[in-house]
C-alpha positions in Angstrom: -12.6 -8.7 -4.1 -9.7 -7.3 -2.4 -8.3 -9.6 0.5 -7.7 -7.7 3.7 -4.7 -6.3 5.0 -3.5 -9.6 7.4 -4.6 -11.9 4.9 -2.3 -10.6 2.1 0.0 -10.7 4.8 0.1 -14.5 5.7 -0.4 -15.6 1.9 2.8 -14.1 1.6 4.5 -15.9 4.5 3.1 -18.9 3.4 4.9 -18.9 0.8 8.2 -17.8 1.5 9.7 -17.6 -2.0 11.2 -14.6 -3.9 10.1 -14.1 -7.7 12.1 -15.9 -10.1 14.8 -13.7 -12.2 17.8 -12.7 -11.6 19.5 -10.3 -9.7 18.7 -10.1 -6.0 14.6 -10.5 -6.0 11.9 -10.1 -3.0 8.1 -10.7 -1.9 7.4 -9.5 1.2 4.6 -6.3 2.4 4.9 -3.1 5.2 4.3 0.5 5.3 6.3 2.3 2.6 6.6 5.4 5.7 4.6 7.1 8.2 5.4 10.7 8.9 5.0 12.0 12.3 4.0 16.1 12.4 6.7 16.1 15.4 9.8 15.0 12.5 10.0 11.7 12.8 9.5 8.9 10.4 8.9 5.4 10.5 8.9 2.1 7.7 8.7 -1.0 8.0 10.1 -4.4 5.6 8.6 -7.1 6.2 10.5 -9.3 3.3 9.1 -13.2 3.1 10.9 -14.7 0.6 14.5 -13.1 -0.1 17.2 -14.2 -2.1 19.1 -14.8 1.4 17.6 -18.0 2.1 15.4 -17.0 5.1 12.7 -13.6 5.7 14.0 -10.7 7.7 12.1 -8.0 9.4 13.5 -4.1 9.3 11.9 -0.9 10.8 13.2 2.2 9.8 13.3 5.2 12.0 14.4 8.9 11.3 14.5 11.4 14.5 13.7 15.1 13.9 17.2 15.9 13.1 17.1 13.7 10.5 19.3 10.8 11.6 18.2 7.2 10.4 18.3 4.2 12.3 17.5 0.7 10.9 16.5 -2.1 13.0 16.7 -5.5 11.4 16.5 -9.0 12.0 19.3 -10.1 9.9 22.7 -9.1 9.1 23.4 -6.0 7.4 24.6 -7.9 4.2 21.1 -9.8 3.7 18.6 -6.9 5.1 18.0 -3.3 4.2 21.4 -1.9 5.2 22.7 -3.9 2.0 21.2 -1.1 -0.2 21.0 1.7 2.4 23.7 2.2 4.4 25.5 4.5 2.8 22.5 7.1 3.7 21.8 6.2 7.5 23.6 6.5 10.5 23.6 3.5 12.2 22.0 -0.3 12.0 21.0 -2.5 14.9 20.3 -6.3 14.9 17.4 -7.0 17.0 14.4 -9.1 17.6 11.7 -7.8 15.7 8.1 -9.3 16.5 4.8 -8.2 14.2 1.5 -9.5 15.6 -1.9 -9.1 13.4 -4.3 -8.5 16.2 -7.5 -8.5 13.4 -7.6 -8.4 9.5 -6.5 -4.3 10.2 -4.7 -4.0 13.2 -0.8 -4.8 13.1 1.2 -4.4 16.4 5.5 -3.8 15.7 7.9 -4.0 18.4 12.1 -3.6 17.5 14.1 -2.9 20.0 13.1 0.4 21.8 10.3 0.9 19.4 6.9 0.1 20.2 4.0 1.0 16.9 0.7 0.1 16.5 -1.2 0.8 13.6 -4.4 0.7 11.5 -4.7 -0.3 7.7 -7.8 0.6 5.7 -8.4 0.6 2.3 -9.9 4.1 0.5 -11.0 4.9 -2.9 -7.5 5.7 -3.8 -5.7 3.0 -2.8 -8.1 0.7 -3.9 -8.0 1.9 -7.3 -4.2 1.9 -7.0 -4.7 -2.0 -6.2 -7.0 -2.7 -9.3 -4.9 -1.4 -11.5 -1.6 -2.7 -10.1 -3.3 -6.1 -10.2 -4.8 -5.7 -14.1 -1.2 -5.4 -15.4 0.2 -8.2 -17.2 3.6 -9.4 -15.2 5.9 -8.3 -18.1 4.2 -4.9 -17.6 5.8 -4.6 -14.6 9.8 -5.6 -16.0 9.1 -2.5 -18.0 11.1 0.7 -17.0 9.2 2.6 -19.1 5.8 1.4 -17.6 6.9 1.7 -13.3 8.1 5.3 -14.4 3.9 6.2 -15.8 3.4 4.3 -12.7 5.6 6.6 -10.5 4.1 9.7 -12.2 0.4 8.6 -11.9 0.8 7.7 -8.2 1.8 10.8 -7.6 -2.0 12.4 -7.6 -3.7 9.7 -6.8 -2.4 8.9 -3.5 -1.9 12.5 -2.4 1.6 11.4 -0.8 4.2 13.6 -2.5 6.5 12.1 -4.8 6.7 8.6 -5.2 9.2 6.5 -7.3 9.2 2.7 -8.5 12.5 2.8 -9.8 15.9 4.8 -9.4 19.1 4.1 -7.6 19.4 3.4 -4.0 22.2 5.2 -1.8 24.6 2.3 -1.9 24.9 2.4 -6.0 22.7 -0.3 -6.7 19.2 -0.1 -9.3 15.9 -0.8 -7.9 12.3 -1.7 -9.0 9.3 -1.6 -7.3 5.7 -3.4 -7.9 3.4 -2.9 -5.3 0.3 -5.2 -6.0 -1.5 -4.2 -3.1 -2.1 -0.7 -1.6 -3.7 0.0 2.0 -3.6 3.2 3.9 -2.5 3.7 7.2 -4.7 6.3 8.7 -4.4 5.9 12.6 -1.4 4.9 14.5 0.8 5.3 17.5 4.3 4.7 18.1 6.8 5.9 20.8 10.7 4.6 21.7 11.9 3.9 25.0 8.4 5.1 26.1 8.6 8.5 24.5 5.4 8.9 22.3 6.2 9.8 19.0 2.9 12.2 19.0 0.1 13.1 16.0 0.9 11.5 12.6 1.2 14.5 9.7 3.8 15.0 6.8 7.2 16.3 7.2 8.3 20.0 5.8 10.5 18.4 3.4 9.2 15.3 2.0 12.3 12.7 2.9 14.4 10.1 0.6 17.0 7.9 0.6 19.3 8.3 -2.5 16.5 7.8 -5.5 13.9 6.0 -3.1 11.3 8.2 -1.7 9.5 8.1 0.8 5.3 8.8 1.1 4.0 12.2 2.9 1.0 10.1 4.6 0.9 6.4 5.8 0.9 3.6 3.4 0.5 -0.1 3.3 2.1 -2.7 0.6 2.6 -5.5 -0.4 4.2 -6.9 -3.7 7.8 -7.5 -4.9 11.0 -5.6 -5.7 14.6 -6.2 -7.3 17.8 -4.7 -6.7 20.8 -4.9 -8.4 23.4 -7.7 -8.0 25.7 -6.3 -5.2 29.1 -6.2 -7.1 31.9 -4.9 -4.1 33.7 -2.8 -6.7 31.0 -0.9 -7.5 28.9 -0.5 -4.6 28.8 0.6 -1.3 29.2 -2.4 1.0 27.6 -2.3 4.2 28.6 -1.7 8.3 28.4 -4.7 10.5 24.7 -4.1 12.2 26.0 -3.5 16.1 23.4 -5.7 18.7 21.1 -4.7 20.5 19.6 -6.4 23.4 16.5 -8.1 23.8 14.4 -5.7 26.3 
């Protein structure tokens, strides 16, 4: 049996601890992306064991002009702008607060941004979840499997293109192995009070570099890896400017 969403959740902050291997390795869970029919976009990273030595917290926003915002927890240099910053516009380093209110109901507040959403498991995503969790754990150090993956995904979850490996806009290789897979069929969101309006995909399904990004709400949990950040090769990241605690 498939645990709910919050309980996947607080196994994973339990534990705290990134999968072994090299390069820079995480555990963690959040919604992949949630477009808005209005143009914007929302993620969220909730990473629980990084190689940083502590978890970090990151929502992702992108207005209807297509700017992107990232609001972590950390420093840019051990959070999402470490991989990412060459494609967004700006960082902020905020408190970031997530609240399970019941196994399905997770409340997010960062900085201006206030979302609350439901997670629900559907035939699709629950089939995406028995087979994620059938594979063997070498199965999922193959390129050659998480690219089948990628392509198989595709139909399934009726979410436009989605990729489990490729390069990230600051230079670096990725891999991605989602274990768990929940919907996200209801939610609200607005920033500074401004209601974000009726959840329904974008006209161009978004990306950033090789990582795209789902055409309807969705829930994971499971690990990824990144490339070693090597400064002569990669784009290194802007200092995250601070934003108040409101």
């Amino acid at each position: 049996m498939i645990p709910d969403a919050r309980a996947v959740a607080e196994a994973l902050e339990a534990r705290r601890e990134p999968p072994a291997g090299g390069d820079e390795r995480f555990a963690g869970y959040g919604v992949m992306g949630l477009p808005f029919a209005g143009g914007h976009y929302l993620a969220l990273r909730r990473m629980a064991g990084t190689p940083f030595g502590g978890p970090y917290s990151a929502v992702w926003h992108r207005d209807p002009a297509g700017r992107w915002t990232f609001y972590v927890s950390a420093g840019s240099d051990a959070s999402c702008p470490r991989y990412f910053d060459a494609a967004i516009d700006s960082s902020v380093r905020t408190t970031i607060t997530l609240e399970w209110t019941g196994p399905a109901r997770l409340e997010v507040t960062a900085g201006p941004i206030r979302w609350s959403m439901d997670v629900a498991a559907t035939p699709a995503t629950t089939a995406m979840t028995a087979m994620s969790r059938a594979m063997p754990k070498a199965a999922w150090e193959s390129r050659t499997v998480l690219g089948a993956m990628s392509r198989c995904s595709r139909p399934l979850m009726s979410a436009g293109r989605i990729r489990l490996l490729g390069t990230v806009p600051n230079g670096q290789w990725f891999t991605a192995a989602p274990t768990t897979v929940f919907a996200v069929p209801r939610s609200t969101a607005s920033i500074d009070g401004v209601d974000l309006g009726a959840l329904g995909p974008l006209p161009h399904q978004p990306r950033l570099g090789g990582f795209w990004l789902p055409q309807r709400g969705l829930f994971m949990a499971g690990t990824s890896a990144f490339e070693a950040f090597d400064p002569a090769r990669h784009h290194a990241p802007r200092p995250a400017r601070t934003l108040a605690d409101r």
